[in-house]
BAVEX-282254 format. One line per field, with one value per residue (C-alpha): residue in one letter; residue number from 1; x negated, y negated, z negated. Coordinates in Angstrom, 3 decimals, always signed. Each point is the difference from the previous one (the first is absolute). Example, Ala and Ser with C-alpha at 12.3 -4.5 7.8 and 13.67 -1.06 7.14 Angstrom:
! residues 2
rest	[A S]
nr	[1 2]
east	[-12.300 -1.370]
north	[+4.500 -3.440]
up	[-7.800 +0.660]
***
This chain:
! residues 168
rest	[X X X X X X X X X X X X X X X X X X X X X X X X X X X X X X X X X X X X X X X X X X X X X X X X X X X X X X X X X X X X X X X X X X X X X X X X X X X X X X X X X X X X X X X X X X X X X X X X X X X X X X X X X X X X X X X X X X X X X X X X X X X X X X X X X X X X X X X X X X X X X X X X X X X X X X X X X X X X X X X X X X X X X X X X]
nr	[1 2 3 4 5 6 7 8 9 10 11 12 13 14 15 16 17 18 19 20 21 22 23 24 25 26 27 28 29 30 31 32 33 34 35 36 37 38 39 40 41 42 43 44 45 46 47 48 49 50 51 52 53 54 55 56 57 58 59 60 61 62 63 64 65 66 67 68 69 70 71 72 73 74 75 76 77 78 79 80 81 82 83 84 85 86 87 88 89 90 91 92 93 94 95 96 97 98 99 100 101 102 103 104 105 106 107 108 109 110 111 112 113 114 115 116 117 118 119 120 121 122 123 124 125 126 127 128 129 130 131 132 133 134 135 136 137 138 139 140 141 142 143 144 145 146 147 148 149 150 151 152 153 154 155 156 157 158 159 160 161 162 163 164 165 166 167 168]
east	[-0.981 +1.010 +3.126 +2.442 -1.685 +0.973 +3.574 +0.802 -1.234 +2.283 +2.874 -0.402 -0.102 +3.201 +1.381 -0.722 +3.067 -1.276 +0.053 -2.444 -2.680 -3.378 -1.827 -2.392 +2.162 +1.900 -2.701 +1.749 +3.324 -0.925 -0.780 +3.248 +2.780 -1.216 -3.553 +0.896 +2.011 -3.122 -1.292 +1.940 -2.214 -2.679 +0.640 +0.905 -3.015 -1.620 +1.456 -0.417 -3.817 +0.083 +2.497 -2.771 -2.642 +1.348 +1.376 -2.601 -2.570 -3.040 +1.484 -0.333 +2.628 +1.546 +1.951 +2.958 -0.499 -1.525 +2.365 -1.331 +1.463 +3.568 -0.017 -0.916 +2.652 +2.639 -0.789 +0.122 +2.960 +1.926 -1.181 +0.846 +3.873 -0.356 -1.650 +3.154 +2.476 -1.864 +0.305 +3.536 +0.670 -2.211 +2.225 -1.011 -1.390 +0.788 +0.221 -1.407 -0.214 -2.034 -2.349 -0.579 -0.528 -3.062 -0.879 -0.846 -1.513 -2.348 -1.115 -0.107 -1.713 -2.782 +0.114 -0.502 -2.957 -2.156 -3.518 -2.919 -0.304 +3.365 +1.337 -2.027 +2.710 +2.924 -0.712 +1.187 -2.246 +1.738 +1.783 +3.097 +1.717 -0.870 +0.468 +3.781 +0.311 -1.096 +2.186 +3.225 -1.238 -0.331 +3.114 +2.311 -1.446 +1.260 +3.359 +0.640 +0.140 +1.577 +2.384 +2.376 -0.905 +2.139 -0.290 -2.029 +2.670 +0.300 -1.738 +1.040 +3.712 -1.195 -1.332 +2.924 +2.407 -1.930 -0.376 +2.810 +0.250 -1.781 -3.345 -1.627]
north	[+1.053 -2.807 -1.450 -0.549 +3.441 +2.198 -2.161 +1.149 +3.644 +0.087 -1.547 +2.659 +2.895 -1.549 +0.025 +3.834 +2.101 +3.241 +1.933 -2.509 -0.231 +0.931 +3.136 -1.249 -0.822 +3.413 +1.955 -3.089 +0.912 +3.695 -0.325 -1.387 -2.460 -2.152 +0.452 -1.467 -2.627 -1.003 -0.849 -3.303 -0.740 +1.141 -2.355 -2.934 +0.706 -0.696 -2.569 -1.699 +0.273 -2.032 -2.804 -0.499 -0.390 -1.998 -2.388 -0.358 -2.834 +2.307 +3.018 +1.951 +2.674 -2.453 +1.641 -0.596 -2.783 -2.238 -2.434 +1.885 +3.394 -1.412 -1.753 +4.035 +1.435 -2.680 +0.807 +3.702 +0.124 -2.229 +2.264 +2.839 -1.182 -1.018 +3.502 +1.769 -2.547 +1.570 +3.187 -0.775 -0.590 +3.119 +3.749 +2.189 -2.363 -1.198 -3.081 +0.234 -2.228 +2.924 -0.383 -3.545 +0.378 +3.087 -2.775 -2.650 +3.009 +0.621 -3.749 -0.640 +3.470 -1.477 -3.620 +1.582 +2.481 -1.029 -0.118 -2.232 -2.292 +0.431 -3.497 -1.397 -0.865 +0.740 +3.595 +1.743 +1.476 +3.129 +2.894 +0.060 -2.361 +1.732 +3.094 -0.826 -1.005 +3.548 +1.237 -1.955 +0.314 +4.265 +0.179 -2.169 +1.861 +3.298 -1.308 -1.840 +3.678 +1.457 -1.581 -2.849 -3.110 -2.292 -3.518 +1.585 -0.604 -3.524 -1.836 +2.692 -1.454 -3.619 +0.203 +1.641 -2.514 -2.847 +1.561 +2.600 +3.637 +1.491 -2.340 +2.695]
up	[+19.096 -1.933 -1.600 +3.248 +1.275 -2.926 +0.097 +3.619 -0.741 -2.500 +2.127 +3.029 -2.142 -1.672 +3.924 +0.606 -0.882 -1.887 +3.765 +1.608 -3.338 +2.163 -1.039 -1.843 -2.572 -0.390 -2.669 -1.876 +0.067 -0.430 -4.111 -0.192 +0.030 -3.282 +1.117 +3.176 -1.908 -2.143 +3.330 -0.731 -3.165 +1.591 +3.400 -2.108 -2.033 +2.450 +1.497 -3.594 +0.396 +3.102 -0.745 -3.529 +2.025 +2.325 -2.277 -1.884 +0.770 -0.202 +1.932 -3.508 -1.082 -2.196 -2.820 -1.375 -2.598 +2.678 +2.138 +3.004 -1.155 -0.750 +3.175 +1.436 -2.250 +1.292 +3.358 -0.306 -1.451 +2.291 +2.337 -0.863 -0.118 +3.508 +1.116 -2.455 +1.980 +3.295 -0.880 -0.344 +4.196 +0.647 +0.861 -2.342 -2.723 -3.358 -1.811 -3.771 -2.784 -1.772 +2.861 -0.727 -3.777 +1.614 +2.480 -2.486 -2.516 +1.966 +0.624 -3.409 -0.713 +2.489 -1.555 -3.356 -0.043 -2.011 +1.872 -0.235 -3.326 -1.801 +0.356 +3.098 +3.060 -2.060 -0.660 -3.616 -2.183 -0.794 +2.457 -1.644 +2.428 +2.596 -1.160 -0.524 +3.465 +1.598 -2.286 +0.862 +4.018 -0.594 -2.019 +1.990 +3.314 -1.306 -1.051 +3.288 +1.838 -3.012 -2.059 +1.366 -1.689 -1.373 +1.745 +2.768 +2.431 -0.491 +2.396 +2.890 -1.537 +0.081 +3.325 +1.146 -1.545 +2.509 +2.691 -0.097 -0.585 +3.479 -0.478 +2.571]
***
């Protein structure tokens, strides 16, 4: 699929309200709100993945010490603040700064696995890292749906303060 593929995926299911999400994607949904929020680490993940080997000269899975997994980790998270600001013109849809943080969790969850030689294409030697990483994407998915976080709200507010309260 590829870099701009996964991107676009990612930006039409950001453009379905919850009513118009296809079928396929329902069993989803069905284990829960916060599961269905971890989709975002999960998506991002993913997306992650693809931006590394796509910047990276070889087409390897570069990791997250190498210039070609910043450059992945840059570009997923300015991403995911333009899918959030998306979301934020779509009925029915939120805009989270939570769901950024779970965005670029799961990027650097992907950029920071530690598999083939430890050190070869910027990868870490140990699990820890990325270990932390699941854990901040499963925790903050759970307290997006079930706790009001402080701060979440602010770039809904910022964007609101440009373009004006109605934004929809």
């Amino acid at each position: 699929m590829g870099l701009l593929g996964w991107s676009a995926l990612i930006w039409w299911l950001s453009s379905l309200t919850p009513s118009k999400m296809p079928e396929k994607f329902a069993w989803f949904a069905a284990f829960g709100p916060a599961l269905w929020n971890f989709g975002h680490f999960v998506a991002f993940g993913l997306l992650g993945a693809f931006a590394a080997a796509a910047f990276d000269r070889g087409g390897r899975l570069a990791g997250w010490g190498s210039t070609a997994g910043k450059a992945a980790f840059a570009y997923v998270l300015a991403y995911a603040f333009v899918d959030e600001a998306h979301q934020w013109t779509i009925p029915m849809r939120s805009c989270s700064l939570a769901d950024v943080v779970v965005d670029g969790a799961g990027c650097a969850f992907v950029l920071l696995v530690p598999f083939g030689r430890a050190g070869e294409n910027g990868r870490p030697s140990g699990v820890g890292p990325a270990v932390a990483c699941l854990a901040v994407g499963v925790v903050l998915s759970w307290l997006g749906v079930t706790t009001d976080l402080p701060g979440d709200r602010w770039l809904s507010d910022a964007l609101a303060a440009f373009f004006g309260p109605s934004g929809r």
